[in-house]
N, C-alpha and C positions, 0 to 999 in steps of 0.2 A: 446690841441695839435693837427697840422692839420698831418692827419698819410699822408706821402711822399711815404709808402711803401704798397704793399699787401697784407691781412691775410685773408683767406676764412675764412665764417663764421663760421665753424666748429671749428677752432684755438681757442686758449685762449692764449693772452696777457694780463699779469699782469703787471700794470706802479705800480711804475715808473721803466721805461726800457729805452732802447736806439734802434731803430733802423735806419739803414740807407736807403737813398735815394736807391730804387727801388728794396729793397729787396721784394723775394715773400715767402709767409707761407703759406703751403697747409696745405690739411685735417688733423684735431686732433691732430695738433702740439699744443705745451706747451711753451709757454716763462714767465718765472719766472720773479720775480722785481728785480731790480739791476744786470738783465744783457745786456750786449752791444752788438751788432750784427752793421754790419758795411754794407756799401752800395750795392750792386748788387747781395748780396747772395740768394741763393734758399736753402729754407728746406722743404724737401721731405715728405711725407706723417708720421702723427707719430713719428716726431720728439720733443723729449724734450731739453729745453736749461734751466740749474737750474740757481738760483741765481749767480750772480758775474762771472759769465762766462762770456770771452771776444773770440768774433769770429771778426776776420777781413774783409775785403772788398774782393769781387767775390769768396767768399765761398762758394764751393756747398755741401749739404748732404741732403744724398738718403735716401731712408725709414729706419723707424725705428730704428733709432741712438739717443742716450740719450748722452747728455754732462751734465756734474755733474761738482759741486764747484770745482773750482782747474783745470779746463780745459780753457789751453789757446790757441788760432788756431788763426794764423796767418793768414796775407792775400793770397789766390788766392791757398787754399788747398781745394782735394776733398776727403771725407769721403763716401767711399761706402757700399751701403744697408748694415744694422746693425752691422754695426762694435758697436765694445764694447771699452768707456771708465770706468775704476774705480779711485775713488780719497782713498780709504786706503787698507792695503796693509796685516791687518789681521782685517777684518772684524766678529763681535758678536753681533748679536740681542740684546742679555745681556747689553753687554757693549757699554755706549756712547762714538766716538771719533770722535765728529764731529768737536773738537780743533785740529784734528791731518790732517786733508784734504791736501793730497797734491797735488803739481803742477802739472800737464803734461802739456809740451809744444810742440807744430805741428809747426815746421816752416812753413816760404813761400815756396807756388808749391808743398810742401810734397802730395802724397795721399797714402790714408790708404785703401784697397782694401777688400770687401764683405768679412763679418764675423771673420774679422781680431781683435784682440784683444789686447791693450795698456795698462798693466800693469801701474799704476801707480806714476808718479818719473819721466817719462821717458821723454826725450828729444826729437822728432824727425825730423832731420837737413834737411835742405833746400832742395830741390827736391829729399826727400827722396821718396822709394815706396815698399810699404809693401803690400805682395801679398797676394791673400785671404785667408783665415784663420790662415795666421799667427801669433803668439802671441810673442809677442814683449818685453821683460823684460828687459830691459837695452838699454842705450842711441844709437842712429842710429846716423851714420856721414850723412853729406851731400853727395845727391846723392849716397844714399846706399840703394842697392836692398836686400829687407828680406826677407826671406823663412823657413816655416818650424814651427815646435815645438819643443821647443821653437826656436826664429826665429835666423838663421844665415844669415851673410851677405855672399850674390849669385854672386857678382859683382857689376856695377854700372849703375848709369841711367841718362838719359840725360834726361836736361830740358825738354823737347818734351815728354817722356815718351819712350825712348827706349834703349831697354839692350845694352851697349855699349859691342863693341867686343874688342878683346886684342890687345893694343898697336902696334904702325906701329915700324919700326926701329929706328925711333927718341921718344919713349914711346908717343906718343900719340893718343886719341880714340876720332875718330870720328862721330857725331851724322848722322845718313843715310836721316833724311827726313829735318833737318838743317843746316845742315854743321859745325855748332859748333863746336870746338875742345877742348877737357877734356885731362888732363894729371895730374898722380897721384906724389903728392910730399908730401913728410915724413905721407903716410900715409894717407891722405886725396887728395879728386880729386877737382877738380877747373876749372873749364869755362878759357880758355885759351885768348876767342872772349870777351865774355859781365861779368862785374862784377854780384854778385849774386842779388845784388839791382836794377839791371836794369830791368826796366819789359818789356817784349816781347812786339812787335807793339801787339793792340787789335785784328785787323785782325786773328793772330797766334794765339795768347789767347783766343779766344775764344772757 
């Protein structure tokens, strides 16, 4: 297999794996067999990816983040410096439940912010942003800012990454460095401009 992607030589990839066109693996990264990593991601120093993990396309994670069985990331999320996933949910040296692994899912544009912590079960919805070390025990809406221990939601967040401020006279919240307009219905908020599948020009995206 001709590798399309980067692994310093310090990394350790174990095939069969999957990874994509122009992904980079720095120092003393781990990638397990039978997992997928998708095209333009970077894995930061000391990063683990266990078996059957599935990461998407322009996925970045920073130092020292472990993803475990049962973790799924979506495309074009960032995982910052060692954030913490887990896949069960009471853990025993004793006791084996490695039949019991379950899912966490990171939607698209989510980031998970330094030493933050994802319980796992947990859902976390499309341009979510979870602020550093908060611990996250229950499913995130889209575009929901989380804070705290355990984490509550603070507001919301524009694709861009900024706290949206409180509704104008006609309920809705404008992004300051996009123009984007978000407005909250029954409970969840929504891009008023671009559906949630549409991906930002690369220029922006990047």
């Amino acid at each position: 297999m001709d590798a399309n992607y980067y692994a310093h030589p310090s990394a350790y990839i174990d095939m069969p794996c999957e990874i994509g066109e122009g992904t980079k693996i720095w120092h003393f990264s781990h990638v397990m067999p039978n997992s997928k990593i998708g095209k333009r991601c970077i894995l930061g120093q000391n990063v683990h990816v266990a078996s059957d993990v599935v990461i998407g396309d322009n996925v970045k994670i920073q130092n020292n983040v472990s993803l475990y069985t049962g973790a799924h990331i979506e495309d074009d999320v960032f995982l910052g410096p060692s954030c913490v996933f887990t896949n069960i949910v009471n853990p025993r040296s004793e006791v084996v439940r490695r039949h019991m692994y379950e899912k966490t899912l990171v939607r698209r544009g989510a980031s998970v912010g330094a030493n933050a912590t994802i319980v796992c079960g947990c859902t976390i919805g499309r341009f979510a942003f979870i602020a550093a070390g908060a611990v996250v025990t229950r499913d995130v809406p889209d575009y929901g800012l989380m804070m705290g221990v355990p984490a509550r939601q603070a507001g919301w967040m524009s694709r861009h990454g900024h706290r949206l401020a409180g509704p104008d006279a006609t309920g809705v919240m404008t992004c300051p460095q996009s123009g984007l307009r978000y407005q909250e219905k029954a409970g969840r908020l929504v891009c008023l401009d671009l559906d949630e599948s549409t991906p930002l020009p690369r220029g922006e995206a990047a």
